[in-house]
C-alpha positions as CSV (number, residue, x, y, z in Angstrom):
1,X,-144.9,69.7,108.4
2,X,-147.3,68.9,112.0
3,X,-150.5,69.4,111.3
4,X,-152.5,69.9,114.8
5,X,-156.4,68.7,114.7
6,X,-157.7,70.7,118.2
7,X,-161.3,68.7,119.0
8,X,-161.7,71.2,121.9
9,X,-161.3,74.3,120.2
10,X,-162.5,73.1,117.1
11,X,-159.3,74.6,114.7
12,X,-156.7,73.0,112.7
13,X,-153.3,74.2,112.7
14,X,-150.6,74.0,110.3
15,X,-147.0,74.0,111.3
16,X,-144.1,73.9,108.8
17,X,-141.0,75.4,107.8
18,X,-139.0,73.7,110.4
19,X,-135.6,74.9,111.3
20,X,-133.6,74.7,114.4
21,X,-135.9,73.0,116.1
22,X,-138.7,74.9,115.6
23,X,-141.6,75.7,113.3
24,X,-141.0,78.9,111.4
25,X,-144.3,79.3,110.0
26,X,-147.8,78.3,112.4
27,X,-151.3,78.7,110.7
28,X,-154.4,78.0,112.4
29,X,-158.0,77.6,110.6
30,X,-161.1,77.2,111.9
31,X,-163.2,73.7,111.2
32,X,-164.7,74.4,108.1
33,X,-162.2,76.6,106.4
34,X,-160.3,75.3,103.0
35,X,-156.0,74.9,104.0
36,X,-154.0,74.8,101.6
37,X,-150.9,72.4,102.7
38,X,-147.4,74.1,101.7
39,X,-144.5,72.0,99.7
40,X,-143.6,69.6,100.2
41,X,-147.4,68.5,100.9
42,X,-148.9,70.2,98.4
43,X,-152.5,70.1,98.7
44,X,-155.8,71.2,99.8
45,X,-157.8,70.3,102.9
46,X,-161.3,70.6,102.8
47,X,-162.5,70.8,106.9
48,X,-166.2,71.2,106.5
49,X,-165.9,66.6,107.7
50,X,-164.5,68.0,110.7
51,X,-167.8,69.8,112.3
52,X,-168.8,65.9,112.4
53,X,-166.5,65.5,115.3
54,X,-166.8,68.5,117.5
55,X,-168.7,68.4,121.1
């Protein structure tokens, strides 16, 4: 699993299921949202903290 914090465009992307080099599954969220992280993670991301850091 990558998981991609974007400052300029203020999203948060989730990258997983990796297989031949690549990721078979890319989810992006905007700052704010709730993420759920797939196995073998397993848990929730709250990414209301990350407003904090935009601009």
């Amino acid at each position: 699993m990558y998981l991609l914090i974007d400052r300029d465009n203020h999203t948060l992307t989730v990258f997983s299921e990796p297989e031949d080099g690549r990721y078979q599954q890319i989810s992006p969220h905007p700052w704010g949202a709730t993420v759920e992280l797939p196995a073998p993670v397993n848990i929730t991301l709250d990414t209301e903290k990350l407003k904090d850091y935009g601009d």
